[in-house]
Residue frames as a rotation matrix with the C-alpha (Angstrom) as fourth column:
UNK 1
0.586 -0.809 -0.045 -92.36
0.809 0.587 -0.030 43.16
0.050 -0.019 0.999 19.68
UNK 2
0.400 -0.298 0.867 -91.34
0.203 -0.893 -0.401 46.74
0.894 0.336 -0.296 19.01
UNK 3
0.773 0.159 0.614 -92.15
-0.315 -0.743 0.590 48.26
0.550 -0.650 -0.524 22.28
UNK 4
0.844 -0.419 -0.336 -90.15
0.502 0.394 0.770 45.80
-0.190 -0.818 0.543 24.33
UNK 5
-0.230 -0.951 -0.208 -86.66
0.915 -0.284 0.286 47.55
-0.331 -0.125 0.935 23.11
UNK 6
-0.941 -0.303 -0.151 -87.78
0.259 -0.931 0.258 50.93
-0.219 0.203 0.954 21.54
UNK 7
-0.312 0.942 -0.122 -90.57
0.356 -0.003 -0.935 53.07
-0.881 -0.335 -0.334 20.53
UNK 8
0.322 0.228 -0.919 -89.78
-0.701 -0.595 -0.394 53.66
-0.636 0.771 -0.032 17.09
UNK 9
0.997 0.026 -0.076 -87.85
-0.059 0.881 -0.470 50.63
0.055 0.473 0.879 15.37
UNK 10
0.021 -0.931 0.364 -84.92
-0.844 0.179 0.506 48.34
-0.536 -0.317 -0.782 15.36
UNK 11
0.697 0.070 -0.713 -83.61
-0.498 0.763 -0.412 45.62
0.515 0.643 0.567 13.32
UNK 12
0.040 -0.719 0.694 -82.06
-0.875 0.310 0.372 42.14
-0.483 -0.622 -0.616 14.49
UNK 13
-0.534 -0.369 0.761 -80.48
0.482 0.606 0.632 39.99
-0.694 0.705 -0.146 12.27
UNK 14
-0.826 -0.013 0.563 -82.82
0.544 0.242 0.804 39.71
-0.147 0.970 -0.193 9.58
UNK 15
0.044 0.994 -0.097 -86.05
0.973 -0.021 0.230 41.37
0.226 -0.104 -0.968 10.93
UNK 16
-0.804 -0.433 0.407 -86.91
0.453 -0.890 -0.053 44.75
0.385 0.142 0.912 11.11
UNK 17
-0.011 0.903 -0.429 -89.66
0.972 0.110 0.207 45.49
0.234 -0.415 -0.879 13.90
UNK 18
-0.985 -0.151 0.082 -90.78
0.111 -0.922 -0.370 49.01
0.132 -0.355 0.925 14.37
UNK 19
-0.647 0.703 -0.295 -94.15
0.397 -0.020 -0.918 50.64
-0.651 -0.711 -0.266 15.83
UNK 20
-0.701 0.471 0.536 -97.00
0.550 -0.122 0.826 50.93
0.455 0.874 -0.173 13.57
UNK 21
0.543 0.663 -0.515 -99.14
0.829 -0.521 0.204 52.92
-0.134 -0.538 -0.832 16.13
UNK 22
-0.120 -0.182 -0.976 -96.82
0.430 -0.896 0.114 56.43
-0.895 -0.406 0.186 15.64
UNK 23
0.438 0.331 -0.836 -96.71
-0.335 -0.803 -0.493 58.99
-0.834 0.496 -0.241 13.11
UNK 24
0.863 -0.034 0.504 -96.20
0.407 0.639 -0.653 57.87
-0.300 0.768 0.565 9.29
UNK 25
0.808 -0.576 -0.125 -93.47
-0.317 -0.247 -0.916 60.12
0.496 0.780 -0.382 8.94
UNK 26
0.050 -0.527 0.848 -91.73
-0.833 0.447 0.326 58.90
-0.551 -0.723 -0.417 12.28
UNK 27
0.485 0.873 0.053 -92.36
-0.447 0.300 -0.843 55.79
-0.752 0.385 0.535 10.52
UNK 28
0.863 -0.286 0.416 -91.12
0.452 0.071 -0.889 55.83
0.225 0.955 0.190 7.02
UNK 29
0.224 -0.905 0.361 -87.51
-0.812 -0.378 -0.444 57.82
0.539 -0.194 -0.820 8.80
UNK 30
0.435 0.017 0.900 -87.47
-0.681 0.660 0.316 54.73
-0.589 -0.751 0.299 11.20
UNK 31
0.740 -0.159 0.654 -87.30
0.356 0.917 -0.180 52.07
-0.571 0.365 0.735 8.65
UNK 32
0.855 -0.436 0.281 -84.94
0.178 -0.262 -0.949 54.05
0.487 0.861 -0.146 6.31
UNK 33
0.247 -0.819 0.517 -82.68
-0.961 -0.275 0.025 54.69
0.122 -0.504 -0.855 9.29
UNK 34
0.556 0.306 0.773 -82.90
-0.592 0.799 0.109 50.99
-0.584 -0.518 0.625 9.68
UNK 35
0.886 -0.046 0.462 -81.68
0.461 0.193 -0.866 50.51
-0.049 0.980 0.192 6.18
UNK 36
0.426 -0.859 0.284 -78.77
-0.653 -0.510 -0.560 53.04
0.626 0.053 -0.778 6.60
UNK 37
0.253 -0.699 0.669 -77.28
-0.707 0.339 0.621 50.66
-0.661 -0.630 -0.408 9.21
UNK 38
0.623 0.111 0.774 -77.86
0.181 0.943 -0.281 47.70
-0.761 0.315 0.567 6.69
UNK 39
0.821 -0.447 0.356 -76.61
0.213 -0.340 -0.916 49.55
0.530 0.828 -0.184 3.46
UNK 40
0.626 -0.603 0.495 -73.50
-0.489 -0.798 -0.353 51.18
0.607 -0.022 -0.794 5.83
UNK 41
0.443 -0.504 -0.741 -72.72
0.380 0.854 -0.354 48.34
0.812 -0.125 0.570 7.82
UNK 42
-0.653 -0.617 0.439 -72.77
-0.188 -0.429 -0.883 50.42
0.734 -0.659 0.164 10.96
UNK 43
-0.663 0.235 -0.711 -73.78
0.598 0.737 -0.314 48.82
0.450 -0.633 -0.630 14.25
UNK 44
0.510 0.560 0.653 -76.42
0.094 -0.791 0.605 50.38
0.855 -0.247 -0.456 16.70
UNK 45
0.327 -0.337 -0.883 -73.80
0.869 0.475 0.140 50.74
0.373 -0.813 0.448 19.72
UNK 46
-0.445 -0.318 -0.837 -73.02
0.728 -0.673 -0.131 54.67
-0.522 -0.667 0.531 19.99
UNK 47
0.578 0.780 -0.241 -74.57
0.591 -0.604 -0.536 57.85
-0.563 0.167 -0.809 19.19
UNK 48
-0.147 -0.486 -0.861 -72.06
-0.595 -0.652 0.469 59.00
-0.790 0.582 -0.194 17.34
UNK 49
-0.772 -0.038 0.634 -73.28
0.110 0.975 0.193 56.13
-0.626 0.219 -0.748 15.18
UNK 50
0.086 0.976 0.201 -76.79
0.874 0.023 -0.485 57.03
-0.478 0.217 -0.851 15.09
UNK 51
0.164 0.177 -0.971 -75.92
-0.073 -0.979 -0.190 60.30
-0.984 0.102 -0.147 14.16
UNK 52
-0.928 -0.338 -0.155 -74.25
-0.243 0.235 0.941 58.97
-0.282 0.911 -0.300 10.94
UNK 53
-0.712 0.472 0.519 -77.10
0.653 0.717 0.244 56.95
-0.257 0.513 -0.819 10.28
UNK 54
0.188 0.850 -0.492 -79.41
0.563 -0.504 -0.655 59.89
-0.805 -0.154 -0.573 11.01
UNK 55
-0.401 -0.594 -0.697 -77.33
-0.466 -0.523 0.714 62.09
-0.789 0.611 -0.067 8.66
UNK 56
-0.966 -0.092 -0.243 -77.75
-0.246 0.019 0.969 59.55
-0.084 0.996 -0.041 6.01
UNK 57
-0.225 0.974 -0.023 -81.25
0.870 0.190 -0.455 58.67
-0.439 -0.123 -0.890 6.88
UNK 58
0.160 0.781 -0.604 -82.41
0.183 -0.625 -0.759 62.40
-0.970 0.011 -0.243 6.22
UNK 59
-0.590 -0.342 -0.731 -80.11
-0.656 -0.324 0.682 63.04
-0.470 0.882 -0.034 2.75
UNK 60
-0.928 0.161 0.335 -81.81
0.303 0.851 0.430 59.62
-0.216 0.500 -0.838 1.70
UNK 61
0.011 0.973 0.228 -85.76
0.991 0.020 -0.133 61.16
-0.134 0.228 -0.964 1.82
UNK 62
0.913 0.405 0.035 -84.92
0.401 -0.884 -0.241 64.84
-0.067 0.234 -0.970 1.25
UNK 63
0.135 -0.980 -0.144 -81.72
0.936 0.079 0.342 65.08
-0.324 -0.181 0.928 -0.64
UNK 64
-0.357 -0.276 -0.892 -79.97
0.388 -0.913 0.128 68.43
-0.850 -0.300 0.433 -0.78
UNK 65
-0.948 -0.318 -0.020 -80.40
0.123 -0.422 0.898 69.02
-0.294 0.849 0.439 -4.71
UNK 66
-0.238 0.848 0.473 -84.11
0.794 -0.111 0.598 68.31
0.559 0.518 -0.647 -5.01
UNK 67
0.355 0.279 -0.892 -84.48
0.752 -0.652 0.095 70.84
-0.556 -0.705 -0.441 -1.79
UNK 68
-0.589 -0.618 -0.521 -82.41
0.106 -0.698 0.708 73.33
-0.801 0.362 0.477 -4.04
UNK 69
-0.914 0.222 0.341 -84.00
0.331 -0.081 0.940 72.57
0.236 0.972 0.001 -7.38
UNK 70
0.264 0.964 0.024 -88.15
0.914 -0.258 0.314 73.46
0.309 -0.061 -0.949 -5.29
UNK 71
-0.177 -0.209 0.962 -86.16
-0.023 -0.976 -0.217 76.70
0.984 -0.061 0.168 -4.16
UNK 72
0.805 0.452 -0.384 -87.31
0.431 -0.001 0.902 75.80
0.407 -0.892 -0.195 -0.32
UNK 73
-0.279 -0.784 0.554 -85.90
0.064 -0.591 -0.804 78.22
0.958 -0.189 0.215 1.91
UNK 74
-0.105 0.168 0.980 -87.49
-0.968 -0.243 -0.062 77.28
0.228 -0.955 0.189 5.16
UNK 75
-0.918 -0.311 0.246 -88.22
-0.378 0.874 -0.306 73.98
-0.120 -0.374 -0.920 7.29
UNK 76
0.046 0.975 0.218 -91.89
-0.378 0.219 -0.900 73.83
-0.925 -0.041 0.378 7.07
UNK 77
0.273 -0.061 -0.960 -91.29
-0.941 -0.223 -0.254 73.49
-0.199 0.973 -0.119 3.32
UNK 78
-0.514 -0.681 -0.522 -89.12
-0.723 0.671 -0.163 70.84
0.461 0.294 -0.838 3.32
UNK 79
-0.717 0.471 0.514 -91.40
-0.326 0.425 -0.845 69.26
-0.616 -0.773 -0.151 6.22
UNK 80
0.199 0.947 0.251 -94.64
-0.245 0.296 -0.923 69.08
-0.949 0.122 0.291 4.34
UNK 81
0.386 -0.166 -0.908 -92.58
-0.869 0.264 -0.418 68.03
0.309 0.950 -0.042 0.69
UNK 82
-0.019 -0.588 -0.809 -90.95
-0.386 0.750 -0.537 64.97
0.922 0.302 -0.241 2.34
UNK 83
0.652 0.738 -0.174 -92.79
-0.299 0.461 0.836 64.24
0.697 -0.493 0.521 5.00
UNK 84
-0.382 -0.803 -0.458 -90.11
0.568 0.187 -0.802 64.26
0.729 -0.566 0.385 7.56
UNK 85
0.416 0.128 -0.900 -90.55
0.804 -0.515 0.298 65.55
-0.425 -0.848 -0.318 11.44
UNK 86
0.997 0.074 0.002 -89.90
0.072 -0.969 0.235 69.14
0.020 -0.234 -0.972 12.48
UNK 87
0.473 -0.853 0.220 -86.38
0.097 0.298 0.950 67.59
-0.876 -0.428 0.224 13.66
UNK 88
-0.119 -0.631 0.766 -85.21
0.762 0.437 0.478 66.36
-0.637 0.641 0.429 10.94
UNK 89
0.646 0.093 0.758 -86.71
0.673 -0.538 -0.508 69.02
0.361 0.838 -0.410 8.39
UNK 90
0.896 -0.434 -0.090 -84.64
-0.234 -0.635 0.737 71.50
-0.377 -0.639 -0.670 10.82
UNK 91
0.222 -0.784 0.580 -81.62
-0.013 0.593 0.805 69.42
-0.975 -0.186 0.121 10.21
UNK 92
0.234 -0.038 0.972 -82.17
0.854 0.486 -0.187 68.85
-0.465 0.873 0.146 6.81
UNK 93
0.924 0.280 0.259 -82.28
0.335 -0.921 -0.201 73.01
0.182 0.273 -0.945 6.32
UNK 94
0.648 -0.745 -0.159 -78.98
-0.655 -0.651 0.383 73.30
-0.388 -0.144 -0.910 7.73
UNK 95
-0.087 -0.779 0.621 -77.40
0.359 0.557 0.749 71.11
-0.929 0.288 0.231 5.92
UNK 96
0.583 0.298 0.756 -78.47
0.761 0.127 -0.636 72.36
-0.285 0.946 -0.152 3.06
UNK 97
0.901 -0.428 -0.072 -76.96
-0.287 -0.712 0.641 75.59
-0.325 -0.557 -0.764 4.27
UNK 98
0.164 -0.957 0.240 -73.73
-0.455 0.142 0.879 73.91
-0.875 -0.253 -0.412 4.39
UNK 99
-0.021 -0.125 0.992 -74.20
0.711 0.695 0.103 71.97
-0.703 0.708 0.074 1.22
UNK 100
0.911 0.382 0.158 -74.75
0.399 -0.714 -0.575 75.26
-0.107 0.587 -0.803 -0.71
UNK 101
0.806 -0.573 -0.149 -72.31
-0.438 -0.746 0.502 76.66
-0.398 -0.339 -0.852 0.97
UNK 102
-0.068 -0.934 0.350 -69.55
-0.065 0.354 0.933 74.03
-0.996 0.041 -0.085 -0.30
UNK 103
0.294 0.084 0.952 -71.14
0.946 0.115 -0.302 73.72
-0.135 0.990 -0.045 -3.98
UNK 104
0.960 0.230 0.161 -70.56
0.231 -0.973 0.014 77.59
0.160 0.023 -0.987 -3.81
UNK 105
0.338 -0.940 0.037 -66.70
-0.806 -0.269 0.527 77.65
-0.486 -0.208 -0.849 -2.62
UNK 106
-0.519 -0.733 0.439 -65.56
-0.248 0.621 0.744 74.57
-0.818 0.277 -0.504 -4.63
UNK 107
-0.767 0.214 0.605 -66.80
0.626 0.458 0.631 72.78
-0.142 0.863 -0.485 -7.78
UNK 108
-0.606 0.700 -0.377 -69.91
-0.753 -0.658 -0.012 75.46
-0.257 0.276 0.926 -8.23
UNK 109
-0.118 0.860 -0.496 -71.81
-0.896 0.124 0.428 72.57
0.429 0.495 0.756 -9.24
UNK 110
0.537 0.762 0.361 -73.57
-0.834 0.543 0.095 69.42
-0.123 -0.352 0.928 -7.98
UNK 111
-0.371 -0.723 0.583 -72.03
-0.512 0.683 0.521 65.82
-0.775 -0.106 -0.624 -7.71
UNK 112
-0.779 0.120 -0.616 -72.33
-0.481 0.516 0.709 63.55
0.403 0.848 -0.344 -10.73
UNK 113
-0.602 0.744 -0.290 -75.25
0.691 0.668 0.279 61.09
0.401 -0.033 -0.915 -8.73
UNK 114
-0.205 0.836 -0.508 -77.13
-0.139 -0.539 -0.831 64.76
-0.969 -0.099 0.226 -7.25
UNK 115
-0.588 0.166 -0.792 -77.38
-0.674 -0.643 0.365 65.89
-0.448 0.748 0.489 -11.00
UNK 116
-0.876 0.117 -0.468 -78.91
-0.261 0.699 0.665 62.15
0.405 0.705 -0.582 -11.89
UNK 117
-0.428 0.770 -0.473 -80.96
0.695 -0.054 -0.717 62.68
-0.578 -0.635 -0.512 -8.94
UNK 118
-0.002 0.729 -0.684 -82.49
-0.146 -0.677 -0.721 65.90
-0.989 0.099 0.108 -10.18
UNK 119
-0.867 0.055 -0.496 -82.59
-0.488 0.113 0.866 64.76
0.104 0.992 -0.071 -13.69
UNK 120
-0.812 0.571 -0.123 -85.03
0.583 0.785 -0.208 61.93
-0.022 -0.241 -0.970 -12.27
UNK 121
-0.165 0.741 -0.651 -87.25
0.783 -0.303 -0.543 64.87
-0.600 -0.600 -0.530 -10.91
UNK 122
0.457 0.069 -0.887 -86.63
-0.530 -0.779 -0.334 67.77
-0.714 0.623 -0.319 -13.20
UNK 123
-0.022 -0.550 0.835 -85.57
0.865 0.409 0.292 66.25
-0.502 0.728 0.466 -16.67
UNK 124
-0.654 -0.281 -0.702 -84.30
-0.042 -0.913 0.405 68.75
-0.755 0.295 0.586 -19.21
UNK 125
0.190 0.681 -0.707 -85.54
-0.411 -0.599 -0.688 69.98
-0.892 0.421 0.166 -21.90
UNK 126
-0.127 -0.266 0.956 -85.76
0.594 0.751 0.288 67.79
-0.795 0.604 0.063 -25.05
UNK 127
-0.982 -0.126 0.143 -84.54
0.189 -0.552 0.812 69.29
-0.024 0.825 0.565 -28.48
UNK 128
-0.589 0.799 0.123 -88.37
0.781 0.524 0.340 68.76
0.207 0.296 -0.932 -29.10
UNK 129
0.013 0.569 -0.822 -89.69
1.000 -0.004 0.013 70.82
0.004 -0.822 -0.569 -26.73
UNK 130
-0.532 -0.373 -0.760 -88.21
0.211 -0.928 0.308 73.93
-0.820 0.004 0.572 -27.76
UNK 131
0.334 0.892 0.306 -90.07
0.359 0.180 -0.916 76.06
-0.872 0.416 -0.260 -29.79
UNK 132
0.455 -0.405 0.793 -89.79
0.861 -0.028 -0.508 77.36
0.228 0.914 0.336 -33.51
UNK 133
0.785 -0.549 0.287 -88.08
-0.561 -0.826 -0.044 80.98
0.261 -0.127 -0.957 -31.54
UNK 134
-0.078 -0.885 -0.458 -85.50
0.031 0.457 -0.889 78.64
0.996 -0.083 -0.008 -29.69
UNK 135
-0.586 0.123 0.801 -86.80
-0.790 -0.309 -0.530 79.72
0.183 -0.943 0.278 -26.54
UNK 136
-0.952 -0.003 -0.306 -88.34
0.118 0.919 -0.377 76.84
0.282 -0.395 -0.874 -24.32
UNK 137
-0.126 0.653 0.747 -91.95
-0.076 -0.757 0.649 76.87
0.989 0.025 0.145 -23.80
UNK 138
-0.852 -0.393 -0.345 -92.11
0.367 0.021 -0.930 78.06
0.372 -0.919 0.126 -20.59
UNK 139
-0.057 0.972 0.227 -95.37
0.962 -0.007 0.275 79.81
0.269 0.234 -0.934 -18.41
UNK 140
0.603 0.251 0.757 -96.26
0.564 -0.805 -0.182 82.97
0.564 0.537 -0.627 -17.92
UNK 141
0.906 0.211 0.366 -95.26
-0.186 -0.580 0.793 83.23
0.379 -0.787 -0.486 -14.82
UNK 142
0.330 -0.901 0.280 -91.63
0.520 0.421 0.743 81.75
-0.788 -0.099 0.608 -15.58
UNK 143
0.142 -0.384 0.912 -91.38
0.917 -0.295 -0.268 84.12
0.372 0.875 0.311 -18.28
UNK 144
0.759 0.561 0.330 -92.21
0.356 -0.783 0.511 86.73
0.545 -0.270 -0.794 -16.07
UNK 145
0.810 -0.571 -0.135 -89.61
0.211 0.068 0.975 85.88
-0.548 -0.818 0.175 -13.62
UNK 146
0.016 -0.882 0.471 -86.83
0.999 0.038 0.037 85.39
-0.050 0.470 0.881 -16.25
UNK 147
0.269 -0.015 0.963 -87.78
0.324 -0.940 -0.105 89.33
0.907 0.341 -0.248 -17.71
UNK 148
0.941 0.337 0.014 -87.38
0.206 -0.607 0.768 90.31
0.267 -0.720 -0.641 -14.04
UNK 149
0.743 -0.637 -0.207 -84.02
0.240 -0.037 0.970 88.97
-0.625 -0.770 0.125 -13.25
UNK 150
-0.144 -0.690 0.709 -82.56
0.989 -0.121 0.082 89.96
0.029 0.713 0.700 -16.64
UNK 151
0.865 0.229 0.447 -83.87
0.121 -0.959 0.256 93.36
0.488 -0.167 -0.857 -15.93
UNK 152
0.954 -0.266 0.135 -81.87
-0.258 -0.509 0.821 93.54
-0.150 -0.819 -0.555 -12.54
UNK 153
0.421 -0.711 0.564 -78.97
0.820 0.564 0.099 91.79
-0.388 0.420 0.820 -14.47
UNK 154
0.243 -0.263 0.934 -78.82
0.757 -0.551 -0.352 94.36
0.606 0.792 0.065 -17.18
UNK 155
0.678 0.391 0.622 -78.69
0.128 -0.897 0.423 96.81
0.723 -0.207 -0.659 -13.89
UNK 156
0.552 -0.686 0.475 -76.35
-0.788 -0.243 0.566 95.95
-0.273 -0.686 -0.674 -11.41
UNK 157
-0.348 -0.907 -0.239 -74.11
-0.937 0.325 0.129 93.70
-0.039 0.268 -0.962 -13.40
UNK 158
-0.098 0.008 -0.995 -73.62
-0.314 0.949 0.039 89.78
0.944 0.316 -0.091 -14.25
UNK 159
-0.660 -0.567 -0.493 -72.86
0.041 0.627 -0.778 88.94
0.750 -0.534 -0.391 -10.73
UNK 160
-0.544 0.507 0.669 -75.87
-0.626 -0.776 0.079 90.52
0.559 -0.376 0.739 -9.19
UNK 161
0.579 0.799 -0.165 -77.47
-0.739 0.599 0.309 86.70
0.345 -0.057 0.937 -8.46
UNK 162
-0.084 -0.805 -0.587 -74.52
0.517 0.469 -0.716 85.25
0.852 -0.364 0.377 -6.98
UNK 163
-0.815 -0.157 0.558 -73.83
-0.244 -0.780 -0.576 88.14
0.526 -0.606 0.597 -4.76
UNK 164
0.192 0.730 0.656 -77.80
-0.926 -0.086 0.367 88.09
0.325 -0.678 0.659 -3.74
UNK 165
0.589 0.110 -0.801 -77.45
0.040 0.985 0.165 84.19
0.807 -0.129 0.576 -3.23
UNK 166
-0.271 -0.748 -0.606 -74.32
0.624 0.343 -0.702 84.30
0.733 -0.569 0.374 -1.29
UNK 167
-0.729 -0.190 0.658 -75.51
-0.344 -0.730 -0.591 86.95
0.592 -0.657 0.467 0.94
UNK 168
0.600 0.794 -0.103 -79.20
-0.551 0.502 0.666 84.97
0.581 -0.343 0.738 1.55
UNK 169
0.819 0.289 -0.496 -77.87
-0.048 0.896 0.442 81.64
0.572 -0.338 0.747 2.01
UNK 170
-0.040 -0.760 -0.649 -74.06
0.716 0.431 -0.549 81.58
0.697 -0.486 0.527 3.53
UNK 171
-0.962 -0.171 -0.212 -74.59
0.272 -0.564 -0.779 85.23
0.013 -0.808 0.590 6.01
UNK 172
-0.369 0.821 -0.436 -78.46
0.897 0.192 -0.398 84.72
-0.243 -0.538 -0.807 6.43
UNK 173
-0.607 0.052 -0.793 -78.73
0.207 -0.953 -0.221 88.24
-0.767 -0.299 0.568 4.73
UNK 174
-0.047 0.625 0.779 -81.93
0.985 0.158 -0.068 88.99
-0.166 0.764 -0.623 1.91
UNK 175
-0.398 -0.087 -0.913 -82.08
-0.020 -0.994 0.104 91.96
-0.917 0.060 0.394 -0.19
């Protein structure tokens, strides 16, 4: 039923028919784009359409904060954590980009439903959890890190991790 109008999926009225012969992640972005028209209540009639839908299709399986909170800093990453095409993981990378970039010039911090998102995935630390120093227990190799960047703190100032951030992620520059 698919094939006759598309090769990936489409929904009329109630029914949602889409090709079970292609790739699972083609797939599983198909039916969720399918869903963004339903949930958004936008029609399939122009590509400036689809783009919306695509837009909210990719934030829906690989939203910006959990990409922030695994540290991914490339597309392959994001590709092989959320199973999403090359396309889209592409896409999804520059938006983040741009989503940094605005959490960075305005509110410095995440929207109220990201943070509830990454709570879901990263919950905090419970009083509990903390040991009898106050210090979370953490592993070696997260203790390691911390001693590193408090090192280069204590050396080139408080702002030293901003500064490197903003140069990485908004002028593409690493030091």
């Amino acid at each position: 039923m698919c094939k006759l109008c598309t090769n990936d999926a489409f929904s009329w009225n109630r029914i949602v028919a889409y090709n079970e012969k292609i790739l699972s992640s083609r797939i599983r972005f198909s039916l969720m784009h399918e869903l963004g028209h339903h949930i958004l209540g936008i029609p399939s009639t122009s590509q400036e359409f689809e783009n919306i839908v695509d837009y909210f299709t990719s934030y829906l399986l690989a939203p910006r904060i959990l990409i922030h909170k695994y540290g991914y800093e490339s597309a392959e990453q994001i590709r092989s954590t959320f199973n999403l095409s090359a396309r889209a993981s592409n896409n999804a990378l520059a938006d983040y980009k741009i989503w940094f970039q605005y959490i960075c010039q305005t509110t410095r911090k995440p929207s109220k439903p990201e943070i509830e998102l990454e709570n879901l995935f990263f919950p905090k630390i419970q009083a509990k959890e903390i040991s009898q120093k106050g210090k979370p227990h953490l592993s070696s190799k997260t203790e390691e890190r911390m001693s590193f960047f408090e090192e280069l703190k204590r050396e080139r100032g408080n702002d030293y991790m901003f500064q490197r951030a903003e140069a990485q992620w908004l002028y593409g520059r690493d030091y």
